[in-house]
Each structure stands twice: as C-alpha cells, then as structure tokens.
C-alpha positions as CSV (number, residue, x, y, z in Angstrom):
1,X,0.0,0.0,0.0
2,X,1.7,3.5,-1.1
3,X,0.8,6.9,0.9
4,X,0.9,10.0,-0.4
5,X,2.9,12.0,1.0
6,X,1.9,15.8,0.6
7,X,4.2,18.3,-1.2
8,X,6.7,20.1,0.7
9,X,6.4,23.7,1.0
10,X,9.3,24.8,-1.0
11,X,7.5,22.5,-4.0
12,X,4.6,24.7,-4.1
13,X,4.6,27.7,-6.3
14,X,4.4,30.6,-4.8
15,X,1.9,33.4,-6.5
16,X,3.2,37.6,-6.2
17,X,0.9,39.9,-6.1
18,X,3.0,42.7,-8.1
19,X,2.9,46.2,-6.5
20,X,0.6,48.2,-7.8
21,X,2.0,51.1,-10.3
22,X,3.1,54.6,-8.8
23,X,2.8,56.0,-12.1
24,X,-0.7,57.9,-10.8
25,X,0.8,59.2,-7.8
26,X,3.6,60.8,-9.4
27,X,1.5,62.4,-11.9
28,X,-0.6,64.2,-9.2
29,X,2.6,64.9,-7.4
30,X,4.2,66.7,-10.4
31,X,1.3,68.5,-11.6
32,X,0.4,70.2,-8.1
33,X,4.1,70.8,-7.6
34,X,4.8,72.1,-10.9
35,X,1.6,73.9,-11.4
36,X,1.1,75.2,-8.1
37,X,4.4,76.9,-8.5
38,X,3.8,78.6,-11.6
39,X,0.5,79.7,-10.3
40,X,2.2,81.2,-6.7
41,X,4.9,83.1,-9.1
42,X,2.6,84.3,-11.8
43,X,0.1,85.5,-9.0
44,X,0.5,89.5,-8.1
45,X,0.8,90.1,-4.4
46,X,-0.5,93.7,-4.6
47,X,-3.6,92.3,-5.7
48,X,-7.3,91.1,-4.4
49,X,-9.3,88.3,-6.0
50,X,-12.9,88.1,-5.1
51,X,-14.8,84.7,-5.8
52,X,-18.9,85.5,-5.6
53,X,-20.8,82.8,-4.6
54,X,-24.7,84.2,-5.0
55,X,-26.6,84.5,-8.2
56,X,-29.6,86.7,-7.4
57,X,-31.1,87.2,-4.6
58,X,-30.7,83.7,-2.1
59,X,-32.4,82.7,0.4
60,X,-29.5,81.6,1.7
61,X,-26.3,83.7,1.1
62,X,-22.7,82.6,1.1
63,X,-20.2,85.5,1.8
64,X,-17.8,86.7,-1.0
65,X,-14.6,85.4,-0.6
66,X,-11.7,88.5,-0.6
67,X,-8.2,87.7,-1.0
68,X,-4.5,88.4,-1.7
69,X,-4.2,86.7,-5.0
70,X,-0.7,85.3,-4.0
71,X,-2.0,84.3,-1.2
72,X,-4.9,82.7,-2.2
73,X,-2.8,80.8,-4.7
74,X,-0.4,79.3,-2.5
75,X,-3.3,78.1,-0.2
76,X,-4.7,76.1,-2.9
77,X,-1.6,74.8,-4.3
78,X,-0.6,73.6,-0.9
79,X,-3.9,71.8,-1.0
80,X,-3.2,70.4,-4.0
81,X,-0.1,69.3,-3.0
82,X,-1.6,67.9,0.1
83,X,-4.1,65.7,-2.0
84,X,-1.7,64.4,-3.8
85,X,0.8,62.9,-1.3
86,X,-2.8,61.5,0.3
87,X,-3.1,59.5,-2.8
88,X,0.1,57.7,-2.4
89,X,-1.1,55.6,0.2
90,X,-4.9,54.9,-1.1
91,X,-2.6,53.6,-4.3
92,X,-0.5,51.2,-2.1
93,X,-3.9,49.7,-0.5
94,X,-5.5,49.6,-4.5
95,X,-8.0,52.1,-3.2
96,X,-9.7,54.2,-5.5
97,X,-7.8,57.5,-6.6
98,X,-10.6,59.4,-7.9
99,X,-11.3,61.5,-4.3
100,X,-7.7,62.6,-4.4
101,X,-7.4,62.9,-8.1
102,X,-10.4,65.7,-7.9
103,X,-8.8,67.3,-4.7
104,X,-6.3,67.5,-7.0
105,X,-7.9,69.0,-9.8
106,X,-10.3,71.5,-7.9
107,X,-7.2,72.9,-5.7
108,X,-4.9,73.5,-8.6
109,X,-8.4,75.5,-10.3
110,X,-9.0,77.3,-7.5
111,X,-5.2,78.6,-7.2
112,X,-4.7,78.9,-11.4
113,X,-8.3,81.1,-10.6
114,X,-6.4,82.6,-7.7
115,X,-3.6,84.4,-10.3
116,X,-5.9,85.2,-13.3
117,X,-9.1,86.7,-11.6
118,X,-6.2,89.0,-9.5
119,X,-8.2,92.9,-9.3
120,X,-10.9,91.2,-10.4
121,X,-14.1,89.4,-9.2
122,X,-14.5,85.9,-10.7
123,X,-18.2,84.6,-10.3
124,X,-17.8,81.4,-9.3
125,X,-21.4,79.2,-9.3
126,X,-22.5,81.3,-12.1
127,X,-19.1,80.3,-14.1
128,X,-20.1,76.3,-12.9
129,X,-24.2,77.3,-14.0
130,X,-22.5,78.1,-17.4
131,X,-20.4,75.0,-17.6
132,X,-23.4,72.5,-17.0
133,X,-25.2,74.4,-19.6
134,X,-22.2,74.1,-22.0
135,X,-21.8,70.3,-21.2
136,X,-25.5,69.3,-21.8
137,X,-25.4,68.7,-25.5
138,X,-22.0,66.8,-24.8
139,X,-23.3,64.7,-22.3
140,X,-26.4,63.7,-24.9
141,X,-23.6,62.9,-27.9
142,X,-22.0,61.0,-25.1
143,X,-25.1,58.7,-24.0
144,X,-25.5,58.3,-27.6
145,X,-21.9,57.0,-28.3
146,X,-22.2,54.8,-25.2
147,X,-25.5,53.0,-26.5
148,X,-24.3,52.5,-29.7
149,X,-20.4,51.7,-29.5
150,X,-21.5,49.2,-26.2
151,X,-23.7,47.5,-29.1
152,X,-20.0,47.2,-31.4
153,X,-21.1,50.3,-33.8
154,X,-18.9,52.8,-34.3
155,X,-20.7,56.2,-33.8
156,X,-19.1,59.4,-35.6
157,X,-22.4,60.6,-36.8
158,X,-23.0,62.3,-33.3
159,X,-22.3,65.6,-34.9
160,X,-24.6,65.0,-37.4
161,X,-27.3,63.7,-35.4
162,X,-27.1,67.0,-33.2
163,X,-27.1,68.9,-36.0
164,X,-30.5,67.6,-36.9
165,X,-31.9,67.7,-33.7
166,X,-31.4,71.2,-33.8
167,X,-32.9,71.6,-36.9
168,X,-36.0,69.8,-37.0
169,X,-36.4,71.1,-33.1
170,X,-36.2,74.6,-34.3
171,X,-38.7,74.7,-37.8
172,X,-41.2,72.4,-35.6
173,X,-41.3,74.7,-32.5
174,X,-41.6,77.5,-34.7
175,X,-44.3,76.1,-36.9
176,X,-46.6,75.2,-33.8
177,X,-45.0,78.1,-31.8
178,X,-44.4,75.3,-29.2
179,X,-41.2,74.9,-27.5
180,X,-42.5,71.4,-26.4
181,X,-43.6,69.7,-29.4
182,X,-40.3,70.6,-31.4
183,X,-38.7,69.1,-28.4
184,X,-40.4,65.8,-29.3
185,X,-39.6,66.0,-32.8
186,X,-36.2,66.7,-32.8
187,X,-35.2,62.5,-31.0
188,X,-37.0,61.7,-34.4
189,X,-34.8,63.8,-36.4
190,X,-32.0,62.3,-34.8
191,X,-33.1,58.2,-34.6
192,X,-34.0,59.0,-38.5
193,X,-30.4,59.9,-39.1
194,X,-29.3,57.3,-37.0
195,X,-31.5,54.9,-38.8
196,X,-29.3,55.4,-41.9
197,X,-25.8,54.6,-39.8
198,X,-27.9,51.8,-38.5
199,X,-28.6,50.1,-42.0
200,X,-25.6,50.4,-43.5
201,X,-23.8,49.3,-40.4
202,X,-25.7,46.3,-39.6
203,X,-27.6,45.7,-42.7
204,X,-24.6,46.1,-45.4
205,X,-21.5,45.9,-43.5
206,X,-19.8,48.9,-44.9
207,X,-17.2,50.3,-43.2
208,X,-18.7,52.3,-39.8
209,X,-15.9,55.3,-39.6
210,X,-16.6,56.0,-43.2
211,X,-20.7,55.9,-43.0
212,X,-20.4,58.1,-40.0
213,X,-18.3,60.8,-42.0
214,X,-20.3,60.8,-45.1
215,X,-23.3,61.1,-42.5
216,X,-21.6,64.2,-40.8
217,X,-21.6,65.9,-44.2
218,X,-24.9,64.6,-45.0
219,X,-26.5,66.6,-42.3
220,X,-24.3,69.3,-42.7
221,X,-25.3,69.5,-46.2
222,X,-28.7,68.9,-45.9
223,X,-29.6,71.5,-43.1
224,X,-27.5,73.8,-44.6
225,X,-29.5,74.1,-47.9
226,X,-32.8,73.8,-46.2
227,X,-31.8,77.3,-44.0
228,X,-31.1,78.9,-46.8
229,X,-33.7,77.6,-48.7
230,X,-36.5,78.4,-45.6
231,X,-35.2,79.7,-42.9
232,X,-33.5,82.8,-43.9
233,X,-36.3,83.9,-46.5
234,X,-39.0,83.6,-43.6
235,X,-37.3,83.3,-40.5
236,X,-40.6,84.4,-38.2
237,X,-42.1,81.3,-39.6
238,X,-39.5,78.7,-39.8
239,X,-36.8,79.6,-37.7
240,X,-38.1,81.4,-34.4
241,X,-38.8,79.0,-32.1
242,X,-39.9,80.1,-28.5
243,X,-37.3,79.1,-25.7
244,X,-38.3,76.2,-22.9
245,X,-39.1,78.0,-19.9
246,X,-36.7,77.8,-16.5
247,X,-38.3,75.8,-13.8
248,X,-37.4,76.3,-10.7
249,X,-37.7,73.3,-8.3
250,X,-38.9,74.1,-5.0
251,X,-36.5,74.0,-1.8
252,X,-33.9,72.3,-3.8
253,X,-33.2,75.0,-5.9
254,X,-32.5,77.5,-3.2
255,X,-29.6,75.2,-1.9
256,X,-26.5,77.1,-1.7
257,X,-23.9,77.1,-5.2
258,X,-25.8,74.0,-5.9
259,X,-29.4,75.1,-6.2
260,X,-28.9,77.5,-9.0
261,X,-26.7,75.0,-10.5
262,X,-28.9,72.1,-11.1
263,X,-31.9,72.8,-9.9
264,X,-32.9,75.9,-12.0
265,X,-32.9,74.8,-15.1
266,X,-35.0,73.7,-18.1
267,X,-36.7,70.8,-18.7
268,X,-33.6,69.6,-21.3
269,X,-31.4,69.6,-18.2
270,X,-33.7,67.8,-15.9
271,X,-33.9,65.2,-18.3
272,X,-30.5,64.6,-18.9
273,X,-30.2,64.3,-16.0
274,X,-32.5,61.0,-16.3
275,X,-31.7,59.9,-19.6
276,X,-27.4,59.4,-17.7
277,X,-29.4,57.7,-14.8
278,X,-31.6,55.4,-16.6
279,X,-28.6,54.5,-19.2
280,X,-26.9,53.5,-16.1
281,X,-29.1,51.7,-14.6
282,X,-30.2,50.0,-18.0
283,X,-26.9,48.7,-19.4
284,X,-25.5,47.3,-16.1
285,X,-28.5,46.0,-13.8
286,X,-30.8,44.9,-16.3
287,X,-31.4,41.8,-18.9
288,X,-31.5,44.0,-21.4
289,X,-28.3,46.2,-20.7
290,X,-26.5,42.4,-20.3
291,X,-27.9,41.7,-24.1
292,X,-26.6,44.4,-25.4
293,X,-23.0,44.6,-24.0
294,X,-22.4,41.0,-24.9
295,X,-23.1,41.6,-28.7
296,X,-20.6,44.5,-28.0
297,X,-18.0,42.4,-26.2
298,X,-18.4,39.1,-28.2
299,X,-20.8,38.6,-30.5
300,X,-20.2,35.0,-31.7
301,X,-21.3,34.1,-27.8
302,X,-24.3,35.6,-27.9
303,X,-25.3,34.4,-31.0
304,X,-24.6,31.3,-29.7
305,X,-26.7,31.6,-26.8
306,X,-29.5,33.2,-29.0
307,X,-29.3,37.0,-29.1
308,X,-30.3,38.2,-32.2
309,X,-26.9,40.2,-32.6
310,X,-27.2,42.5,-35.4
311,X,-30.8,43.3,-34.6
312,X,-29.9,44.4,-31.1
313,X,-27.3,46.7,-32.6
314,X,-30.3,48.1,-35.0
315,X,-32.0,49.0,-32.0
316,X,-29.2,50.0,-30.0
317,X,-27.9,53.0,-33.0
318,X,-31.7,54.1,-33.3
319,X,-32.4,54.8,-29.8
320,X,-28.4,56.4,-29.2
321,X,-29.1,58.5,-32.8
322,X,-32.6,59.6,-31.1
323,X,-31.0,60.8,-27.7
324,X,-28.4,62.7,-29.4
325,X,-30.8,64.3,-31.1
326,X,-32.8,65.4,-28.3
327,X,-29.7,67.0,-27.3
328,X,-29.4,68.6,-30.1
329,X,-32.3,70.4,-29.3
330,X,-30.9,72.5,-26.8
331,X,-28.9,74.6,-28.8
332,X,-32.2,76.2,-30.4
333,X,-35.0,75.8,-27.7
334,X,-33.0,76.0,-25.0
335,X,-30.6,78.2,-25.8
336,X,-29.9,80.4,-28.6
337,X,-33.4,80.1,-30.2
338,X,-33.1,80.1,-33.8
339,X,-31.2,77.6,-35.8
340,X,-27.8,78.5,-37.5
341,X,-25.6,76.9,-40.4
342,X,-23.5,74.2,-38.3
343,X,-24.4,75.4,-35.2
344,X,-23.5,72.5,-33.2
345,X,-19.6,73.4,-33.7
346,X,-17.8,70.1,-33.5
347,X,-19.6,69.4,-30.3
348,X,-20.3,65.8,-31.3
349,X,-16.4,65.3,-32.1
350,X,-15.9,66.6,-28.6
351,X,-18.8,64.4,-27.1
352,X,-17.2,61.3,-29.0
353,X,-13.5,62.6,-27.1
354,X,-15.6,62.7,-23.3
355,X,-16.6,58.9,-24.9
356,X,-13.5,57.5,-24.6
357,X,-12.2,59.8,-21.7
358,X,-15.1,58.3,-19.5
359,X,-14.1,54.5,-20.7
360,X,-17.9,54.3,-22.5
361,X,-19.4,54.4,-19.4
362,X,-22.0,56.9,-18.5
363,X,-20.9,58.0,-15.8
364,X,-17.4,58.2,-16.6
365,X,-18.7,60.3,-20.3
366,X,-20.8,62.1,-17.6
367,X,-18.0,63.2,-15.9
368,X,-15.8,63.9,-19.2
369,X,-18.7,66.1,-20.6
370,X,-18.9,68.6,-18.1
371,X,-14.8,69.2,-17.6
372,X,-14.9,70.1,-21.5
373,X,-18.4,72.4,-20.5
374,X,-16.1,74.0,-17.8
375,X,-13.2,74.4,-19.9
376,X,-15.1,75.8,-22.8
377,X,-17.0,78.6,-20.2
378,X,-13.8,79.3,-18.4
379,X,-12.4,81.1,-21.7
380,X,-15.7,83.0,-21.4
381,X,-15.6,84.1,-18.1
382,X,-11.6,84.9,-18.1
383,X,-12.2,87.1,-21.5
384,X,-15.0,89.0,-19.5
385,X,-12.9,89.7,-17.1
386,X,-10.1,90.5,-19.1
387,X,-7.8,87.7,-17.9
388,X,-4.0,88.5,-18.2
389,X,-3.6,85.4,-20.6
390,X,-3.9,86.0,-24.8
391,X,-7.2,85.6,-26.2
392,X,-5.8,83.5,-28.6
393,X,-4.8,80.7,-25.5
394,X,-8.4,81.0,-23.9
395,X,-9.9,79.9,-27.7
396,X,-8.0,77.1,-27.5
397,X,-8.5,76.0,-24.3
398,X,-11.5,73.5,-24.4
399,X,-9.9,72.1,-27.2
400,X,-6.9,71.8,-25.6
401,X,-7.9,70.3,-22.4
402,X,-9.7,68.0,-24.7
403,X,-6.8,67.1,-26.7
404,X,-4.6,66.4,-23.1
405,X,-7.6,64.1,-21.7
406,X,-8.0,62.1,-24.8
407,X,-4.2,61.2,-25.4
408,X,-3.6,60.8,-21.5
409,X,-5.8,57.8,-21.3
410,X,-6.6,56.4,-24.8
411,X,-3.8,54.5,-25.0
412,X,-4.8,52.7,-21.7
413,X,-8.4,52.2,-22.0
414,X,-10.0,49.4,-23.5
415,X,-13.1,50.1,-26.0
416,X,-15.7,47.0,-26.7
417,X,-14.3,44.1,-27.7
418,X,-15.9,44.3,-30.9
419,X,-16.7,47.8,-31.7
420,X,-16.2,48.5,-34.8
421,X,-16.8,45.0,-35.9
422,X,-19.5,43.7,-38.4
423,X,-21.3,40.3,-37.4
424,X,-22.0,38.2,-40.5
425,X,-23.8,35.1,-39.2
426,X,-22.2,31.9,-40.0
C-alpha cells in the first residue's frame, strides 16, 4: 500500500501579487508641484481676487470670498499638493484614486483662478451654472456613443445627429410656436439619421468610420440648404422657435452654489439628467443592458446563446441616434433660439472625445462632458474679465484640455471588444 505524502512547502509555487503602479501618484505629485508653482509666481501680491458665490437674490447667502491673489494661490496649491501625497497611500492599498485625483484638480483650479481673476471678481457658481449648460449637449452625444459603441457600432455621426436635432427642433417649434412639441420632434430627427448609420452598419456591413463621415456631411449638407432655402427667407415662420421655460424646483433649488446650478434649469437639463441615470441603470442592472454589452464584447457568444446580434445593434444605434438628437435640441430651444448653419460646432467630435475619456461608461462620459463644458465657459468668463492670458490661448483652451484628456488615457483604455466589428452570421 503506497501513501501519499503531501508536497513540501518549498515545492509549491508561490503566486506575487506585483505592486501596484506609482505612475498615478507621481503624476498628481508633479502637476500640483509644478503647477502650483507657476501659479504662486505668476500671481500678483499687490492684488485682491474676489470669488462670488450668490446669483440673485438667495435665500441663503454665502459671503464673497476676498483675498490676496498670492496668497490665495499658494493656499490652494498647498492643498493640492496635500491631495496628492494622500493619494500615495490609497494607491499602495489599491483604493480608488478618484477623491484625491479631484482634490487635485479643484485645488490647482482654484489657485490657477487665484492668479488670473487678480483685481478682479470671478463669479464662481455662475461660471459652474454656465459650464453645466455648455456640457449638456455633450453629455447627450456621449449617451448616444455609449449605446451605440457598447452594441460594437462605431458612432461618428454624433455631430450630425445634433445637428439635426437642432434643426428639425427649431422649424417644428416654430411652426406650432411650441417649445414642447419641437422638443419631441427633434429624437425623431435624430433616430432618422441614425436609422441610416444603422442600416448600413448592420444591414450592409460597410465600413462604420466611413458611413459616419459621409453622414456628418450629409447633415451638414442637408440642413445647410434647407436654412437657406426656408429659414433665412421667412425666418418668423420657420426659424423662431420660443425658448423652454426655466423651472425652478422648489426647496432644492434654493440650496446654496448647488441650487442654481442644477436645480434651475429647463426641462432639457432635468432630463439629462434622467436619460445618464436610466442608461446607467439600463446597461449594467438589467437583462437587457447584459444583451446588449455581450453583442458589443463578443458577439459570436451571444449568438450562440440566441441573441439576435445585429438586430440588437439596429436597436441599440436608433435609440443612441434619437438621444443625441434630443440633445441637439438644446442649442435652439434652450438656448440660442433660432437655428444656425452648423451650429453644433464640433460638439459631437468633442462628445465622441468625453466617450472614450469616460471608458464608455455613462458616468465616466458624464464626468468627461462637463470638464470640457467648464473648460469651454472658463475662456468665457476669463475674457470677460479680461484675464491676463492671450485671447488666442483662452480659444483654444476646451480644445486643448480635450486634446490632453483624450491622449492621456486612450492608450490605456479598452473600447468593446468588438466595436467597430460587423457580425455576418455563420
């Protein structure tokens, strides 16, 4: 009879656990450091800065905040500096970064605010007000790209299906003279745009960057004649739509900073603010969201299991094209009101950036979308105030900051396994 005899320690392999990478850490380190102490140099200390806190008249008031601009800008750079080395040990336990990372962010703002709003008086929740506004048709291009590249479609026609929106939002609410109807037709403007993309995508297989492009100039095209055609011969018929009303929630919307922020807004707000939750909610806690991130991820599987694959990315383009396009309608009915040749300004190129930036998840696009709103209504605010920086730099700063957000991460993020990918059904 033979016995076993069990292994010996030193035969067992052992399994390391490598350390996880400093390379966050030191990038927070060196950009509050190195930052910070341009912003203390480049800050006057013969100066005040003023950061104003109210918009209107409050229920509750927050007092003005008056300080030496070098001051001021050394304060928040030491914050910044202090968030940082508080991240070094939340990396060495795996913990999330993203409390510190902000800390980071918001502190190094603040000071960089500090030096360029010096002898001047820098309204701050009116300058974030402005940057949600900026950031709502982004955040709708985003949604859009995150329900259809999730499905494995490619979607560069955001710009296009914005575009549309706009369009059809403005001649219908001018038409009916009802802000709320041409907010119902323009989704339909975009889903028919987005029924194209779909088609050809899913239906004929062509090529998704290239249908998307040709798309773009589609719209572009189209709209473009029909303004000129309509719209600028009769604008007081066709192109003056009446703007959507701001409704003021009760009780929440007198909350300090925050009230007038989010909760005095028009209805296009309020519901994007539903359309990120429910697109949350929908792709990672129900059947369906499961459906379609698996045809997204690995098609051959779930046709394997049943999924009607190319059908569920039909679906999935139509309803994105249809929410982009209701974001779309913001520029004219809740915004400008009246439509303008190619109005939507590369917005949808910048939505497709907070895309990848927020690793196609809604909250992460979310989050994306309004950093480019705020860097877009920063140059605003800093020309107003006649910010010692070039006007030329403040142009280019959303673009900029989109440019350093895309390239910092694309390279380490990982889209849909098979976005991009046509499913022919063996």
């Amino acid at each position: 009879m033979t016995i076993a005899m069990p292994q010996r320690s030193s035969d067992v392999p052992l399994v390391t656990i490598a350390p996880p990478s400093p390379r966050k850490p030191i990038i927070m380190t060196s950009l509050a450091v190195a930052l910070g102490a341009v912003f203390i140099w480049m800050a006057p200390s013969d100066q005040v800065t003023t950061f104003l806190f109210n918009l209107g008249d409050p229920v509750i008031s927050i007092p003005d905040w008056e300080f030496n601009a070098r001051i001021g800008a050394t304060v928040f750079a030491i914050l910044a500096v202090l968030f940082a080395a508080a991240a070094w040990p939340i990396n060495a336990r795996r913990g999330s970064l993203m409390l510190p990372a902000l800390g980071v962010g918001v502190s190094l703002v603040l000071a960089f605010l500090s030096w360029v709003g010096a002898d001047s008086r820098i309204p701050i929740t009116g300058l974030l007000q402005g940057s949600l506004l900026l950031a709502v048709p982004l955040v709708f291009g985003a949604m859009s790209g995150v329900l259809c590249e999730r499905s494995g479609v490619i979607n560069i026609n955001i710009e296009g299906q914005l575009l549309v929106g706009a369009f059809l939002g403005a001649v219908v609410g001018s038409l009916l003279s009802n802000a709320y109807l041409g907010l119902l037709a323009a989704p339909v403007a975009g889903a028919l745009l987005g029924l194209l993309l779909a088609v050809f995508a899913t239906k004929y297989f062509v090529d998704q960057v290239v249908v998307g492009v040709v798309l773009n100039v589609l719209a572009v095209g189209l709209t473009g004649f029909l303004y000129t055609r309509f719209l600028t011969e009769e604008p007081d018929l066709w192109n003056n739509p009446p703007l959507l009303p701001t409704i003021s929630i009760p009780v929440l919307s007198e909350i300090p900073i925050l009230g007038p922020i989010l909760f005095d807004q028009n209805v296009i707000v309020y519901l994007m603010y539903v359309v990120v939750i429910v697109i949350q909610i929908a792709l990672f806690k129900t059947r369906w969201g499961l459906r379609l991130r698996s045809v997204g991820e690995h098609p051959e599987a779930a046709d394997s299991v049943g999924i009607r694959v190319n059908r569920t990315r039909f679906r999935a383009v139509v309803l994105g094209a249809a929410v982009a396009g209701l974001g779309g309608a913001f520029f004219t009915l809740g915004s400008v009101g009246a439509f303008g040749r190619e109005m939507t300004a590369g917005n949808g190129f910048i939505a497709l950036a907070a895309l990848i930036f927020g690793r196609w998840n809604p909250l992460g696009a979310l989050a994306a979308a309004l950093l480019f709103g705020f860097a877009d209504n920063l140059q605003n605010v800093l020309s107003i105030i006649g910010s010692p920086i070039p006007s030329q730099f403040l142009l280019m700063l959303p673009y900029v900051v989109t440019i350093f957000a895309v390239v910092g991460l694309v390279g380490r993020v990982r889209a849909p396994g098979a976005d991009g990918i046509p499913f022919r059904k063996s």
